[in-house]
C-alpha positions in Angstrom: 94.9 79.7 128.5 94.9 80.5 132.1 95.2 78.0 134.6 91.8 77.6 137.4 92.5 79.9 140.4 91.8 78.5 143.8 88.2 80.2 143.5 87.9 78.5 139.9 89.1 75.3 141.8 86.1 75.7 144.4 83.8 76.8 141.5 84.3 73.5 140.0 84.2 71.3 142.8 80.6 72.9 143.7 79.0 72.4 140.1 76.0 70.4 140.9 75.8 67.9 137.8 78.4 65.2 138.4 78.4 65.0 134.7 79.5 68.8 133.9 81.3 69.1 136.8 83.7 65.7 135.8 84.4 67.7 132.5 85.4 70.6 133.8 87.6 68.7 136.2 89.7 67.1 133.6 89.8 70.1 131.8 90.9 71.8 134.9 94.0 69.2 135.6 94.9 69.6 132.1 95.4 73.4 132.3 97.0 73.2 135.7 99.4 70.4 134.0 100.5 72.9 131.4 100.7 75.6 133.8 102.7 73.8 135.8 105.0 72.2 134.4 107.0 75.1 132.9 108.2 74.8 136.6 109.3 71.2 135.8 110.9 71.3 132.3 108.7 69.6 130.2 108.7 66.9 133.3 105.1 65.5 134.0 104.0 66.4 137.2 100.8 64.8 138.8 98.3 66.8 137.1 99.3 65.4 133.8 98.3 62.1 134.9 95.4 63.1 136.8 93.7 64.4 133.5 93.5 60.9 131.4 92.5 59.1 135.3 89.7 62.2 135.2 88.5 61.0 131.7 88.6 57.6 132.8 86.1 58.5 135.6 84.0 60.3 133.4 83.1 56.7 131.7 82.1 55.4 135.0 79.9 59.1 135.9 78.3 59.1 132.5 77.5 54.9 132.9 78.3 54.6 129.5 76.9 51.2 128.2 77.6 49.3 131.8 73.6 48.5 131.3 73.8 46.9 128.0 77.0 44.8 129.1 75.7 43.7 132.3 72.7 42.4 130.1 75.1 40.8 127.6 76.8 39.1 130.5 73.5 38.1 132.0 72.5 36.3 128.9 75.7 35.1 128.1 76.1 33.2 131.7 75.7 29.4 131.5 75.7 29.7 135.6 72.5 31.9 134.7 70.9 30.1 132.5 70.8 27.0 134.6 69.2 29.2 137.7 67.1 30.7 135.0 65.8 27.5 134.1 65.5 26.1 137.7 63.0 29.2 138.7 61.1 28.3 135.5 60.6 24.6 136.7 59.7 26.1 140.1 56.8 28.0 138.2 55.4 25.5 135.9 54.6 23.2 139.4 51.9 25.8 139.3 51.8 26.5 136.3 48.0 26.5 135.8 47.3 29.3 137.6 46.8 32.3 135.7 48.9 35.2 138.1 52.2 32.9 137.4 54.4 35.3 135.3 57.4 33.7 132.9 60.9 34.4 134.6 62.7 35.2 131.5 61.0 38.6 130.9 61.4 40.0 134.7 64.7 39.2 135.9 66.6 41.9 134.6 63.7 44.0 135.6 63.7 43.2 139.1 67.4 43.1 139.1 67.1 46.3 137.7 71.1 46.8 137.1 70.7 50.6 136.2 70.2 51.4 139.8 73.1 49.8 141.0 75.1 51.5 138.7 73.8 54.9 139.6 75.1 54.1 143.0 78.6 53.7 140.8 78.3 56.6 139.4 77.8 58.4 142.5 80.7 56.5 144.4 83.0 57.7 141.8 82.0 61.5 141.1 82.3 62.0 144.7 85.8 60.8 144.4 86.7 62.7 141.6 85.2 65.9 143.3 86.8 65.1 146.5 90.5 64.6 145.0 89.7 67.8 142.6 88.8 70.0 145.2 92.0 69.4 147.6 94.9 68.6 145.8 93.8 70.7 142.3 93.0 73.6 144.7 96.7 73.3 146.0 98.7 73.3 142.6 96.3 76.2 141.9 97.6 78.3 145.5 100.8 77.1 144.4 100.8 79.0 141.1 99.6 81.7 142.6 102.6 81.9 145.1 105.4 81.0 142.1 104.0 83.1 139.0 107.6 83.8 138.2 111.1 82.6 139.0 112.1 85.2 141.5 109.0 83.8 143.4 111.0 80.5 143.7 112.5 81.8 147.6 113.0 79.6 150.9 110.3 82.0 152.6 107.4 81.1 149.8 107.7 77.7 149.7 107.7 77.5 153.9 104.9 79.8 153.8 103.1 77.7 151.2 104.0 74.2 153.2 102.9 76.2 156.5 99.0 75.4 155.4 99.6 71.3 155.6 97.9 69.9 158.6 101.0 67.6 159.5 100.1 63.9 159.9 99.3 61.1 156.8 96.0 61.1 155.3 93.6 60.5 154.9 93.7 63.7 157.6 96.8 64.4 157.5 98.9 66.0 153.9 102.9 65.5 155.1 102.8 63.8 151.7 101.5 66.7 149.9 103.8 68.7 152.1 106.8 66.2 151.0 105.4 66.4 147.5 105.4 70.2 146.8 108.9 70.8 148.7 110.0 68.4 145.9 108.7 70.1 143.3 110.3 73.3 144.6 113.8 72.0 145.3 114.0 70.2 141.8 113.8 73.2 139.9 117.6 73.7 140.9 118.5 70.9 139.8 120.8 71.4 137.1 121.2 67.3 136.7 118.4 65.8 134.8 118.4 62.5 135.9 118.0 64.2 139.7 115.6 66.1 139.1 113.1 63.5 136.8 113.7 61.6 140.3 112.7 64.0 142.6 109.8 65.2 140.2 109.0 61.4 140.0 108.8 61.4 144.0 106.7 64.3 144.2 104.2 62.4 141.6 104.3 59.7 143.9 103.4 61.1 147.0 100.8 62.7 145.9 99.4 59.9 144.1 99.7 57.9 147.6 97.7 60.8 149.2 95.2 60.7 146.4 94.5 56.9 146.3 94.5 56.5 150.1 92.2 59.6 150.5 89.9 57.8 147.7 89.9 54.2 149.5 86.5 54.4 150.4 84.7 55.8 147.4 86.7 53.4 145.4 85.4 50.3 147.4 82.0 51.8 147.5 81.9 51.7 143.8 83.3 48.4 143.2 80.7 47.0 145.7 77.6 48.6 144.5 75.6 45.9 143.5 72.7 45.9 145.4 71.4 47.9 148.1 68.8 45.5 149.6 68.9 42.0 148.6 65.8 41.1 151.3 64.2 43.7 148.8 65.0 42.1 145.5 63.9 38.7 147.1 60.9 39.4 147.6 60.1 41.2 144.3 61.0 37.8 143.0 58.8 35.7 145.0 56.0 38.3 144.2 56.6 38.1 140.6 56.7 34.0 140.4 54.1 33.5 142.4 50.4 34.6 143.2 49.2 36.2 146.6 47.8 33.1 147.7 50.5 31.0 147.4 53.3 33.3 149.0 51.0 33.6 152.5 51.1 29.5 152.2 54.8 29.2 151.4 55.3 31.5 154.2 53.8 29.4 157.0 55.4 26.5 155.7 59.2 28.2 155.7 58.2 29.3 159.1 57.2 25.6 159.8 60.1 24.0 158.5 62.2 26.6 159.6 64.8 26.4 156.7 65.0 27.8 153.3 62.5 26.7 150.5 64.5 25.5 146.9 62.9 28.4 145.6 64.6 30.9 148.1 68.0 29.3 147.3 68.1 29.2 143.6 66.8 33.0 143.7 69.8 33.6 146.2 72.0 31.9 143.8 71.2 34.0 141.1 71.4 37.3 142.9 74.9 36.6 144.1 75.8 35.9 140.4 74.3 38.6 139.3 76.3 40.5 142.0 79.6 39.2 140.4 78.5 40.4 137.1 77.8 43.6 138.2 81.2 44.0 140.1 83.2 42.3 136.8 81.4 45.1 134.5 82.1 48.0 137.1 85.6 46.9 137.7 86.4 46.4 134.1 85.3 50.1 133.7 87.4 51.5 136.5 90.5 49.1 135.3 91.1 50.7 132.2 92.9 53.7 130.9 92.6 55.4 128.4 96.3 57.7 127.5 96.6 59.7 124.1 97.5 57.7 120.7 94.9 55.5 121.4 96.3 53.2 123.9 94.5 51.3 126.5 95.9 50.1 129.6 94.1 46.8 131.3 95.2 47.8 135.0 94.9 44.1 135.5 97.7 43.4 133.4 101.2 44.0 133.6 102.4 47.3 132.2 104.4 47.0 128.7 106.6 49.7 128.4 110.2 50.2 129.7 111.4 52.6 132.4 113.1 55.3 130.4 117.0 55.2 130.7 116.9 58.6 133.5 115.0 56.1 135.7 116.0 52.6 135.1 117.8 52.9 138.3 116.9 55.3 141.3 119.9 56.9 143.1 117.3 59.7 145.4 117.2 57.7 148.9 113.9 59.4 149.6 112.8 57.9 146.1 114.5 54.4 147.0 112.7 54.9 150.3 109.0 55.3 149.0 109.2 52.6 146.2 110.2 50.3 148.7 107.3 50.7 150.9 104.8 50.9 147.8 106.6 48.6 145.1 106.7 45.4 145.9 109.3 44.4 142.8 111.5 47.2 142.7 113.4 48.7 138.9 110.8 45.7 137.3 106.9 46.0 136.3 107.0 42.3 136.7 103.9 41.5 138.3 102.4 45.3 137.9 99.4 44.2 137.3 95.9 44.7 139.8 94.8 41.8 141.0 92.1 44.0 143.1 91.4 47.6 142.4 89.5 48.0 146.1 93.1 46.9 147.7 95.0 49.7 148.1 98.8 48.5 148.4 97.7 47.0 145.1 96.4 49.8 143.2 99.5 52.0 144.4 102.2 49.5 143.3 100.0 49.6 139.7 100.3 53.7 140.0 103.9 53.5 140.8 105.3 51.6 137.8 102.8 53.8 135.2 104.0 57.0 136.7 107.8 56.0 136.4 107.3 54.4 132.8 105.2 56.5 131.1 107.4 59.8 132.8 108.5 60.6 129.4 105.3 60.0 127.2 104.7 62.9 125.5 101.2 62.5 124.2 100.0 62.8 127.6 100.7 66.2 127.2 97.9 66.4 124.4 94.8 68.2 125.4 91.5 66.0 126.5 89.0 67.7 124.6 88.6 69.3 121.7 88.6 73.0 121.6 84.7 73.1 121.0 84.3 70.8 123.5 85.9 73.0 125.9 83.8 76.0 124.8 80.4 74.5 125.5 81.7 72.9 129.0 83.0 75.5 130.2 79.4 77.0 129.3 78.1 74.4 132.4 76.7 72.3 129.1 77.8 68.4 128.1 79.1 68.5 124.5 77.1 66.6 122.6 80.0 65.2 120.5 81.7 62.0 121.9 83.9 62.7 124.8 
């Protein structure tokens, strides 16, 4: 198994279906994990997380079932119902006249929740390319630089740094810069709490770059609700009431100039239906899926230990970065997301999984089965479940 060159990398990133192209991704960081981390020990480096966060985002690309919860949660609201029934009453005042149409069977229709999802979907594949493309094209130029141990040389690794643009991102890559002089002075290390701590910053930093570098798409995702509420308000009103009586409404909002009861429940319900949206999209991008079939809730505090190599952190530059990013430092008391769109939030989450999951083996185990990989890499989606 050959790791993706930096053209493979490219190739990749360019494949037009987000679908395909999120397979091949995580199939990508999985072989550039393996490939890499002969450098490391058996240490995980970045990649090896970046495959399972990859497959995560696949779930959230493919919209897999988001419509039929949304619907579940739509029916399931007592907030909903109430507004449900309060449009109804607002009908049945003219309820005589033929055009009116019963709000129980359009409201999901008009909602239409599959579009805001698309606009999800989209949010997150460009993500996934964006983060791909950069820092997967870089561990790929890096193997191509260190295919051996006598490439391991002071010159190599300043040549390699020398194509940084200096600064922090999202423009800037110091952090990748940081990150990948790391890597190359920890394969000295003869010590192996050092160097799990110096591999461990080199995770880090290039998780930091990562996360801050996907701010927006991440944000644009979790707010993807709706795209034109005016839009949605008006399908309402068109739907509850007949031609007639929307031109005589509308002179009499214009005459009262306030909002009619009817404009406010319909408000009401698109601003819950809003919330249901973002709990259902959020709930999708807060989990994670690692190998032996364990889920994380990246709302909840993390369960697992630090292992014993870094219970404590002696590597100042280590000390130096969880204390700008980890907020309760050697503990993964209160590691929980309270808000994936906040980033100093979502990187304290990432900081305590990479340290205590640093010696989980099964996240070495491949994503995909090897027929899987076959068809994928044939630009097709398995038909199998993924």
């Amino acid at each position: 198994m050959n790791p993706p060159t930096v053209e493979e990398v490219a190739r990749i990133a360019g494949i037009s279906d987000p679908v395909i192209r999120n397979l091949n991704i995580t199939q990508g960081y999985f072989e550039l994990s393996q490939a890499v981390s002969k450098y490391t020990d058996g240490n995980p480096n970045w990649c090896t997380f970046a495959v399972w966060a990859s497959k995560q985002a696949g779930q959230s690309i493919r919209k897999e079932d988001l419509s039929r919860t949304f619907e579940q949660l739509f029916h399931n609201s007592p907030e909903i119902t109430l507004l449900l029934n309060t449009l109804s009453q607002h009908s049945d005042v003219i309820k005589n006249l033929p055009e009116v149409k019963a709000i129980s069977g359009f409201a999901l229709k008009v909602i239409n929740p599959n579009t805001a999802f698309d606009h999800s979907a989209d949010a997150v594949a460009t993500g996934n390319r964006i983060v791909f493309s950069e820092i997967g094209g870089e561990f790929a130029r890096f193997l191509s630089i260190f295919r051996s141990e006598q490439n391991f040389t002071e010159e190599n690794i300043s040549n390699f740094c020398s194509a940084f643009k200096p600064g922090d991102p999202p423009d800037g890559q110091q952090m990748l810069n940081d990150a990948f002089t790391s890597y190359f002075e920890a394969r000295k290390q003869t010590d192996a709490k050092v160097k799990a701590e110096m591999i461990l910053y080199s995770n880090l930093l290039i998780g930091y770059h990562e996360q801050t570098r996907l701010q927006p798409q991440i944000v644009q995702a979790l707010n993807a609700a709706f795209t034109n509420e005016d839009e949605l308000r008006s399908r309402f009103l068109k739907e509850l009431l007949p031609g007639f009586w929307l031109r005589i409404r509308y002179y009499i909002t214009k005459l009262l100039q306030r909002k009619m009861p009817l404009d406010e429940a319909i408000d009401q319900l698109l601003n819950l239906a809003k919330q249901k949206m973002r709990e259902v999209i959020t709930d999708c991008m807060m989990t994670l899926r690692i190998p032996t079939s364990e889920m994380l809730k990246l709302g909840e505090d993390l369960r697992r230990k630090f292992p014993q190599r870094l219970e404590h952190i002696s590597l100042t530059t280590l000390k130096e970065l969880l204390g700008q990013i980890d907020p309760t430092p050697d503990s993964i008391k209160a590691s929980g997301t309270k808000d994936w769109g906040d980033l100093s939030d979502r990187i304290h989450f990432i900081a305590d999984l990479f340290r205590a999951y640093f010696e989980h083996q099964p996240l070495y185990s491949q994503p995909f089965t090897d027929e899987q990989v076959k068809v994928l890499k044939d630009g097709k989606r398995p038909e199998s479940e993924l």
